[in-house]
C-alpha positions as MATLAB code, in Angstrom:
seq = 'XXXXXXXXXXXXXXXXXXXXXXXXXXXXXXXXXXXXXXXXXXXXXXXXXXXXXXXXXXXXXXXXXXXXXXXXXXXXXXXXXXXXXXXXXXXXXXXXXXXXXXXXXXXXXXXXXXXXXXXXXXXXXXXXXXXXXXXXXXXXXXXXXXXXXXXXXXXXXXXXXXXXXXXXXXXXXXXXXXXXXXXXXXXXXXXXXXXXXXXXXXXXXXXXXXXXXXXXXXXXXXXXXXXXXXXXXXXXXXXXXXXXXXXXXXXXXXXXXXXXXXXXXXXXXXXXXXXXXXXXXXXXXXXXXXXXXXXXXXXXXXXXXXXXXXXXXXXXXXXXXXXXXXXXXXXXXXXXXXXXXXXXXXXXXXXXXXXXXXXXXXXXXXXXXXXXXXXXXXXXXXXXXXXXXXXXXXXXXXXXXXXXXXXXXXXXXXXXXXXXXXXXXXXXXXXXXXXXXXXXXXXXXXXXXXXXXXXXXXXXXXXXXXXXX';
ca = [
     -25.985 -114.942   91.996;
     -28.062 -117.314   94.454;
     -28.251 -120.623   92.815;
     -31.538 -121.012   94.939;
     -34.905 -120.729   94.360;
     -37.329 -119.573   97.528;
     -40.838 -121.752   97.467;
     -44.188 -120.045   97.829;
     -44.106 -121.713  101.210;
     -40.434 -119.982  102.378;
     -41.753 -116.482  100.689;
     -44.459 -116.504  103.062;
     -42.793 -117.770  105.782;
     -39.062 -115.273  105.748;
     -40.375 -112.190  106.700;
     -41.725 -114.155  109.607;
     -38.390 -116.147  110.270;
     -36.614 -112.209  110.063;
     -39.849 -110.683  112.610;
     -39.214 -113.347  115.047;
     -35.584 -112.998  115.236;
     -35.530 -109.162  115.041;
     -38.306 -109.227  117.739;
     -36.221 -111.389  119.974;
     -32.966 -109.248  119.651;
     -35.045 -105.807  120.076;
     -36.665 -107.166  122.998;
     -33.573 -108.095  125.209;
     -32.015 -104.450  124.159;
     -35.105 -103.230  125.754;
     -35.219 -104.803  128.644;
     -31.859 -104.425  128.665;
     -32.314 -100.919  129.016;
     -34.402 -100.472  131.606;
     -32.676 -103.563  133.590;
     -29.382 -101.216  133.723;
     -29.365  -99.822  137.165;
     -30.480 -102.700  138.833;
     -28.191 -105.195  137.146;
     -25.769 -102.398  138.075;
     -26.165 -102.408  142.084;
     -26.386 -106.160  142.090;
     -22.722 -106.269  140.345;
     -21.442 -103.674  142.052;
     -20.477 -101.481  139.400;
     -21.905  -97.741  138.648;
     -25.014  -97.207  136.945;
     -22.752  -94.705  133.981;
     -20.262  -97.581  133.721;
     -23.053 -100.404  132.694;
     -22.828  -99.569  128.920;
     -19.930 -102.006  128.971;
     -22.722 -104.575  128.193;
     -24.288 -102.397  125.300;
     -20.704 -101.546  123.864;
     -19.468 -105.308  123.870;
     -22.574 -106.552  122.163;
     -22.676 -103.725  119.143;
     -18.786 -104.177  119.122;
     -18.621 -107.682  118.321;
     -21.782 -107.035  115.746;
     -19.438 -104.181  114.191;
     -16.648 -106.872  114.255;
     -18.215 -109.901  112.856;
     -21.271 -108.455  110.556;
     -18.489 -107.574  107.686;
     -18.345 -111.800  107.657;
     -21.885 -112.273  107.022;
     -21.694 -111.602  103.275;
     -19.080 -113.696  102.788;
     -20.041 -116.553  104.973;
     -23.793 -117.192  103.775;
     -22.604 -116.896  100.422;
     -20.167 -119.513  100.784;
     -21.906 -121.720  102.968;
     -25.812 -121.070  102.455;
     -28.254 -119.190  104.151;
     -30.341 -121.670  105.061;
     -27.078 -122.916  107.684;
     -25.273 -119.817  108.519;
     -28.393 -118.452  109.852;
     -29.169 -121.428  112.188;
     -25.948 -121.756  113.217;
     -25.657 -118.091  114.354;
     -28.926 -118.549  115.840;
     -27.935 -121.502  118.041;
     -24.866 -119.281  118.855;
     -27.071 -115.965  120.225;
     -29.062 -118.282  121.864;
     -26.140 -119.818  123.444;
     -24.708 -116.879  124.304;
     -28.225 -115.415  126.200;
     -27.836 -118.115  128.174;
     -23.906 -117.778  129.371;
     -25.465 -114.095  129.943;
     -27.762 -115.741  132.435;
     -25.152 -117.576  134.360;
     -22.865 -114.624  134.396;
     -21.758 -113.634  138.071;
     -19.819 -110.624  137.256;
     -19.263 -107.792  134.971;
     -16.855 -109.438  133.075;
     -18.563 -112.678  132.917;
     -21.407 -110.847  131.369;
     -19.581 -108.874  128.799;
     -17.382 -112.142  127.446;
     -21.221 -113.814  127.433;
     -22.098 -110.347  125.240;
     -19.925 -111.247  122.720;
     -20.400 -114.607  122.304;
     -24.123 -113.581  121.591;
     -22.964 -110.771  119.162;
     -21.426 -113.058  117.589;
     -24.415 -115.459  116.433;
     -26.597 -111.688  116.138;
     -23.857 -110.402  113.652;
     -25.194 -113.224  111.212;
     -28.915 -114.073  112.196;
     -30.520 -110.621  111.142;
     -27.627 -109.889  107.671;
     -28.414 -113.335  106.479;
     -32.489 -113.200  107.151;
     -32.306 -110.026  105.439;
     -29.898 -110.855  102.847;
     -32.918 -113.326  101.972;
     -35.246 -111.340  101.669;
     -33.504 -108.969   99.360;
     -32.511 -111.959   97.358;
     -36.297 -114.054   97.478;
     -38.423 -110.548   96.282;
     -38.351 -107.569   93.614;
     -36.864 -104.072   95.032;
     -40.941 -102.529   94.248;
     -41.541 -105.118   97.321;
     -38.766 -104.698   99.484;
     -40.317 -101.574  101.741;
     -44.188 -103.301  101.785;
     -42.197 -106.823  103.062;
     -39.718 -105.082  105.271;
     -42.293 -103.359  106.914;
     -44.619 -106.728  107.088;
     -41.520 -108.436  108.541;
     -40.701 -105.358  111.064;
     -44.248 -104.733  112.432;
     -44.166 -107.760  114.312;
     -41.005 -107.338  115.683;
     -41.992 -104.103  117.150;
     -43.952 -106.135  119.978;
     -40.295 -106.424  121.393;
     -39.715 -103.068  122.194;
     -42.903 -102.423  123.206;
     -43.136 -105.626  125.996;
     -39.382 -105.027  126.510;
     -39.405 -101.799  128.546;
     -42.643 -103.419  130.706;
     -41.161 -106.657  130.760;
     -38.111 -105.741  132.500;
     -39.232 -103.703  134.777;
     -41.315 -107.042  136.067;
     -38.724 -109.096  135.568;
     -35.859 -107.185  137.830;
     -38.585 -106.025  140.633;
     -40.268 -109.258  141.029;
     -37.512 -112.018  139.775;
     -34.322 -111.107  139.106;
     -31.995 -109.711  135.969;
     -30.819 -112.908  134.708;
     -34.438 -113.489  132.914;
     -33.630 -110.856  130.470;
     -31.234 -113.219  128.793;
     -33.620 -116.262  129.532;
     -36.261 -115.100  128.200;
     -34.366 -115.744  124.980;
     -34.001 -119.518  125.408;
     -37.758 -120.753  123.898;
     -38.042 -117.496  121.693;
     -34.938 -119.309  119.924;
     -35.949 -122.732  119.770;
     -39.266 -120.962  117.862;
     -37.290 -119.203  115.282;
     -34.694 -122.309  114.767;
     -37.730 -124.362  114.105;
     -39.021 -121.733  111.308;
     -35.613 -121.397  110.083;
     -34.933 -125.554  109.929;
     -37.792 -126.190  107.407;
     -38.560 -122.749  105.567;
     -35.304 -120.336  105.211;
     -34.609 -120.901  101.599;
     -30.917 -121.446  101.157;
     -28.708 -119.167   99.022;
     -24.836 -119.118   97.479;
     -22.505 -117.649   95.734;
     -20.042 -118.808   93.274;
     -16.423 -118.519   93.150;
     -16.673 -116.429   97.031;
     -12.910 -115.194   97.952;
     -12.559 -113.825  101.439;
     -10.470 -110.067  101.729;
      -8.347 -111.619  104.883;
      -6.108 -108.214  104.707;
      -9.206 -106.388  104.079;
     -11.249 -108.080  106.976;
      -8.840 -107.302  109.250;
      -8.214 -104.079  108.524;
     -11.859 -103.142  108.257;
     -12.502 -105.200  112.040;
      -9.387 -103.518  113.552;
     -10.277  -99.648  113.003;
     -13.795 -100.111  113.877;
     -12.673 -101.713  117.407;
     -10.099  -99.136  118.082;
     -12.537  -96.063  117.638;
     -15.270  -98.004  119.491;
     -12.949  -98.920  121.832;
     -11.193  -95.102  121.831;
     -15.032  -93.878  122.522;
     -15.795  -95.975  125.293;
     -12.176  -95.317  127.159;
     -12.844  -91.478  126.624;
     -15.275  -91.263  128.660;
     -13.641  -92.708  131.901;
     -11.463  -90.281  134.019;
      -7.433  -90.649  133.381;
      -7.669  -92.470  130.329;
      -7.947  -89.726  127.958;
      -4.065  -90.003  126.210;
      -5.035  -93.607  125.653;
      -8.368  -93.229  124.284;
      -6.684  -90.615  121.709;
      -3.876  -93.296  120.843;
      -7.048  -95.503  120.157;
      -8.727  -93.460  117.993;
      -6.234  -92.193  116.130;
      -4.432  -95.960  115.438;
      -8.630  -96.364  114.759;
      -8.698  -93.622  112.066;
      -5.171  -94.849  110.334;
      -6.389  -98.363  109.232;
      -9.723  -97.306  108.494;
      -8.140  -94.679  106.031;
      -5.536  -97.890  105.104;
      -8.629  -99.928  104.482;
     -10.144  -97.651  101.935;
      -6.716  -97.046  100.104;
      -6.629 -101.071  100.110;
      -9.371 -101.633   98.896;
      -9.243  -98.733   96.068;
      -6.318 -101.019   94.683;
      -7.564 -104.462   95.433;
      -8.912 -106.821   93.078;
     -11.760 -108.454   95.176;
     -11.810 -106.008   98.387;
     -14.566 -107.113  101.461;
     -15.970 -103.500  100.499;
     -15.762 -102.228   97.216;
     -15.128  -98.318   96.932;
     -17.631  -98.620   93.996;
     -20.419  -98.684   96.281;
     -19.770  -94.899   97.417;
     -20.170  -94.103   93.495;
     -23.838  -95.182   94.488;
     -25.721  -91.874   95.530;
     -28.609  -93.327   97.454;
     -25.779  -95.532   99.235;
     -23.473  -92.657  100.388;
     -26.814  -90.413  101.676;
     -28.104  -93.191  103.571;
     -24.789  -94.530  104.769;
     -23.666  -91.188  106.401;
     -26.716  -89.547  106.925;
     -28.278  -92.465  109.098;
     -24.643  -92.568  111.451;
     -25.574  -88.945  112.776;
     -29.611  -89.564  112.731;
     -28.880  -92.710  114.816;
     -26.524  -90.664  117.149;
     -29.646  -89.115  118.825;
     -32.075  -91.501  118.080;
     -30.125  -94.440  119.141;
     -29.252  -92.454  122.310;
     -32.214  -92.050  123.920;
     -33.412  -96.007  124.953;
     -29.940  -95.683  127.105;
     -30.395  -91.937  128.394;
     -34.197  -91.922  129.696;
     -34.403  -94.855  131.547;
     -31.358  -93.633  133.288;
     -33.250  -90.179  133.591;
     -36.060  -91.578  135.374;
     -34.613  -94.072  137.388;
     -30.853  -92.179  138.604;
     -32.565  -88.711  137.913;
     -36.268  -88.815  138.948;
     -36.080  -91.804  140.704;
     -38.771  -93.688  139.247;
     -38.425  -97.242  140.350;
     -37.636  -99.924  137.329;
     -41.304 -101.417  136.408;
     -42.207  -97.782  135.890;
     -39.334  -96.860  133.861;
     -40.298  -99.283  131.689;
     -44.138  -98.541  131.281;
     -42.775  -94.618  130.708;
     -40.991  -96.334  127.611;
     -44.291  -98.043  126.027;
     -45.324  -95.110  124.241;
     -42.230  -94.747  122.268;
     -42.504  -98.241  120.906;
     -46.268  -98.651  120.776;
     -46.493  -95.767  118.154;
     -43.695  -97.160  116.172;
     -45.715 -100.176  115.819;
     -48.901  -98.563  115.251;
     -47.534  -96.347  112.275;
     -45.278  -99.050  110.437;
     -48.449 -100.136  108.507;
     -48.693  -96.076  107.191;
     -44.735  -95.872  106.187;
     -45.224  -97.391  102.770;
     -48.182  -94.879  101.875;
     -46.319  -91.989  103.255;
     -42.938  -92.622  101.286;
     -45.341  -93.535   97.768;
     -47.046  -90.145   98.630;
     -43.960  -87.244   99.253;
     -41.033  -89.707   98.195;
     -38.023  -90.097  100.150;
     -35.676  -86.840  100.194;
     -39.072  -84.979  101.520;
     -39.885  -87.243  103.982;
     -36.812  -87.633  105.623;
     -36.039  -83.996  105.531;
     -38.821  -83.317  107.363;
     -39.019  -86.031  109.681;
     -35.653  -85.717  110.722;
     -35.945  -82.011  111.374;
     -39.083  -83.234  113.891;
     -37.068  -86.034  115.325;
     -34.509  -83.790  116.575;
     -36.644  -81.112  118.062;
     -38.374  -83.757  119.897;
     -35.446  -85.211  121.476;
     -34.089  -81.403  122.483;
     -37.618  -80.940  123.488;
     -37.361  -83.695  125.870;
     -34.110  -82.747  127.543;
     -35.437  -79.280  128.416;
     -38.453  -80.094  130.262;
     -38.595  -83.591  130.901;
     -38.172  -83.162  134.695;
     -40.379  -79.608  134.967;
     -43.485  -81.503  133.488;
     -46.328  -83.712  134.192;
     -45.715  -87.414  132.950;
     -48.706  -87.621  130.802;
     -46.433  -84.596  128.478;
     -43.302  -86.751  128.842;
     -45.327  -89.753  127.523;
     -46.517  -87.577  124.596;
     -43.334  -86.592  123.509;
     -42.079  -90.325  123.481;
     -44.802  -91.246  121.989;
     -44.253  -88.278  118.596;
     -40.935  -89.322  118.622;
     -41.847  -93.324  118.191;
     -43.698  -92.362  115.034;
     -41.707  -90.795  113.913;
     -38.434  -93.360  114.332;
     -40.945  -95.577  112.309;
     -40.307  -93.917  109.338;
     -37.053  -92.998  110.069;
     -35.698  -96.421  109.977;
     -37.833  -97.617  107.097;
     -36.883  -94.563  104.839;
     -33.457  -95.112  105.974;
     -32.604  -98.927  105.817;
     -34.474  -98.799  102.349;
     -33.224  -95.806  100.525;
     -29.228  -97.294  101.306;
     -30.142 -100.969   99.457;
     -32.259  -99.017   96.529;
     -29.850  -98.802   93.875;
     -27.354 -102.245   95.008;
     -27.315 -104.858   92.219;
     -27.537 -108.701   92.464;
     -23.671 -108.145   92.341;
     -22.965 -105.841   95.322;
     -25.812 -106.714   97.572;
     -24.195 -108.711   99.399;
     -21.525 -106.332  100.983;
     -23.455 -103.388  100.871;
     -26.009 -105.149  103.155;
     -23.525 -106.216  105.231;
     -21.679 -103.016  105.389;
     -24.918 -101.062  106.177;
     -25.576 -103.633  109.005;
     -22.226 -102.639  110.201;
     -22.554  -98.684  109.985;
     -25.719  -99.074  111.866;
     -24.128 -101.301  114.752;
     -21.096  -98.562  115.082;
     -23.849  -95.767  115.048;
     -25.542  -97.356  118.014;
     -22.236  -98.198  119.421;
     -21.202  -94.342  118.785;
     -24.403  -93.163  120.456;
     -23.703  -94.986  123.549;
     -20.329  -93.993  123.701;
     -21.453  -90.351  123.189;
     -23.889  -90.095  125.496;
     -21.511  -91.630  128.202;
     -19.126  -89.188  127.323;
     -21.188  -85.968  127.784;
     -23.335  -87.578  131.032;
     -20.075  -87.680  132.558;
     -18.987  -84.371  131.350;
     -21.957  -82.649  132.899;
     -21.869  -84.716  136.021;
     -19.215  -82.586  136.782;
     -19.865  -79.314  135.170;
     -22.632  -77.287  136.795;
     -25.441  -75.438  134.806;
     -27.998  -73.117  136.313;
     -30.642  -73.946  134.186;
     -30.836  -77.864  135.025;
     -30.971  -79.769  138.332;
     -27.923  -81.133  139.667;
     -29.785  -85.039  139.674;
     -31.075  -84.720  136.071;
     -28.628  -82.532  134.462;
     -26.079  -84.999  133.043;
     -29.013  -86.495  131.228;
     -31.223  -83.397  130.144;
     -27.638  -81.649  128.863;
     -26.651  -84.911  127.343;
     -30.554  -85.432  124.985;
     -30.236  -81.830  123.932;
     -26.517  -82.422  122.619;
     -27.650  -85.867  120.840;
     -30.252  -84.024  119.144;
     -28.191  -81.660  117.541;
     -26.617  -84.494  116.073;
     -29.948  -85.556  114.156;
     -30.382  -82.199  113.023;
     -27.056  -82.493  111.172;
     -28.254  -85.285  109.389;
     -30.219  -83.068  107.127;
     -27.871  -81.512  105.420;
     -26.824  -84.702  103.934;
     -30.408  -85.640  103.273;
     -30.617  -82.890  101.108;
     -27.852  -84.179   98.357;
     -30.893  -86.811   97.340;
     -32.898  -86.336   93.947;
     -36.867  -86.070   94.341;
     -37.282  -89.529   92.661;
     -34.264  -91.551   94.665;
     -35.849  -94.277   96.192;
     -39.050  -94.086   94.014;
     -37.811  -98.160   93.028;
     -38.119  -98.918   96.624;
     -41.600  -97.599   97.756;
     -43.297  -98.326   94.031;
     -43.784  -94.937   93.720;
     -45.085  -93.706   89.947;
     -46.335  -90.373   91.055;
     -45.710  -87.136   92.259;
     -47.730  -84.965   95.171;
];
């Protein structure tokens, strides 16, 4: 239990500290994004191989988020989350001074490092500081701000790489950190635990399978390496399956098999991996459609992008209403059957239409990612005690980092499977991309039949909702 009690002054003030700090981290993956091919030319390296950067980043958030329980709970949350803070802001600007590929990726980690605590613990906070019947209206306060980042990032970079140069997308991050270590210094409330033991075998168990299949993943989809991405993933798959036999026997284990008793858990545990496949995919795939494909130059790559984020922001304010009004297993039925359309949509005619259509469809599929990640990140934290909070948090945090790291890795794959495999139906310039959004969507439409395992009133605790429609 947290032997701390927020003030009315730190309630009002966390979902801010968590906004700021999500906002920061969103925008530099957007700008990211659209900064790809550039920073790719000026390092010398090819435009398919730049998702080292992504990959090394999400890795070391897979890696290190498991700790994040553990840590703040031992420690405080009040100074694990400024330390980590001072660490990703450390890290943005090693990123900065980085003169190589390399460089940059070592720089990556260091940063995933301080972001694999920042965001758990500021959430952790929240879930610890409010009742669950507030949890969606405050995540969604906190969030709406944030959503600035993606919307600025995609514009922002596109200025930034044409007119400056690359190295300001980790800059950038230097005074947006001193802001939200300020906040954090005199509001985050600070949290512990009592009598916190650390699963060392566990931890390292856990770490190690989720870097060997990310790892595995990433190798697969360079040429010649595909006997030693399968000894990767398979090593991957045997400690992940000796983690979970572990921890079935283990006294205090990092993740307790107990959770997956948890229905609401288990749906939105394995039923947001394949929604993120496609969803996550497609910030990585377009601006490389546009700019590689179409050859749109980078500042309006990034303005193509705007819609998808703008509408996201816009509709965050509805989620809360929409999830009281048709309840969760409806909504995310439904809205994950449109998601995935609109993603397949987009890799069939993307280059065969005007803009102002391509824009349209970005813009659908922003509002509807809006409630996908609300209905999502809420429904898997619904049913968690004061007891198991803690890890499932963190473990949810760390599903979602592998699913962004798996969508990556995916779409890598299959762009540089179709690079090389002819189709009639596409253009030789855009089809590893089209081929590649049309296979990521089918992967959101598979999400749905896990969807439907949920009861009409799971998640009814989360959105306060005391009636049916």
């Amino acid at each position: 239990m947290a032997n701390s009690i927020a003030s009315d002054r730190s309630k009002a003030v966390l979902p801010w500290i968590l906004g700021v700090t999500i906002f920061m981290q969103m925008l530099e993956t957007t700008i990211l994004n659209t900064a790809l091919p550039t920073m790719a030319k000026d390092l010398g390296e090819s435009p398919l191989q730049m998702q080292s950067t992504i990959i090394s980043y999400a890795l070391t958030l897979a890696i290190c988020t498991p700790l994040s329980g553990i840590i703040s709970d031992k420690f405080g949350t009040k100074y694990t989350f400024i330390i980590s803070l001072f660490v990703f802001t450390l890290g943005s600007l090693f990123c900065a001074l980085s003169m190589n590929l390399t460089q940059l990726n070592l720089a990556r980690v260091l940063q995933g490092v301080g972001g694999a605590l920042s965001i758990p613990v500021a959430r952790l906070s929240i879930f610890k500081t409010y009742p669950k019947s507030d949890i969606l209206r405050i995540m969604n306060y906190a969030i709406t701000p944030a959503l600035i980042g993606p919307m600025l990032g995609p514009i922002l970079g596109g200025y930034l790489v044409q007119y400056l140069s690359w190295h300001w997308v980790f800059l950038i991050n230097l005074p947006i950190g001193l802001i939200c270590l300020s906040l954090a210094i005199f509001f985050m409330p600070d949290y512990k635990a009592d009598n916190v033991k650390m699963d060392y075998v566990g931890y390292v168990l856990f770490a190690a399978s989720i870097s060997l299949l990310i790892l595995g993943l990433q190798f697969i989809s360079r040429q010649n390496n595909e006997v030693f991405s399968m000894m990767l993933l398979c090593l991957g798959l045997l400690l992940l399956v000796s983690y979970w036999i572990y921890a079935y026997y283990s006294t205090s284990p990092l993740y307790s098999v107990e959770l997956f008793k948890i229905r609401t858990f288990v749906v939105g545990i394995f039923g947001g991996i394949l929604a993120r496949l496609g969803i996550a995919s497609i910030p990585f795939v377009v601006p490389l459609l546009l700019q590689v494909g179409m050859g749109y130059t980078p500042e309006l790559s990034g303005w193509m992008l705007v819609p998808l984020a703008l509408a996201n922001l816009i509709n965050k304010p509805m989620v809360t209403t929409i999830m009281r009004w048709y309840g969760y297993k409806t909504v995310l039925i439904i809205n994950t059957l449109l998601i995935s359309i609109l993603i397949m949509v987009m890799g069939f005619v993307a280059p065969h239409v005007h803009a102002a259509v391509l824009i349209g469809l970005l813009f659908a599929l922003g509002f509807c990612n809006s409630i996908q990640f609300s209905a999502m990140n809420t429904l898997t934290i619904a049913d968690l005690t004061d007891e198991n909070v803690s890890s499932g948090n963190s473990l949810m945090l760390v599903v979602q980092q592998a699913s962004l790291t798996l969508a990556i890795a995916f779409a890598a794959i299959f762009m540089n499977i179709f690079a090389h495999v002819p189709m009639a139906y596409f253009d030789h310039k855009t089809e590893p991309f089209q081929a590649t959004m049309i296979i990521m969507g089918l992967f959101t439409l598979f999400s749905t039949l896990v969807f439907v395992i949920l009861k009409g009133t799971d998640g009814d605790n989360m959105a306060n909702r005391t009636f049916k429609r």
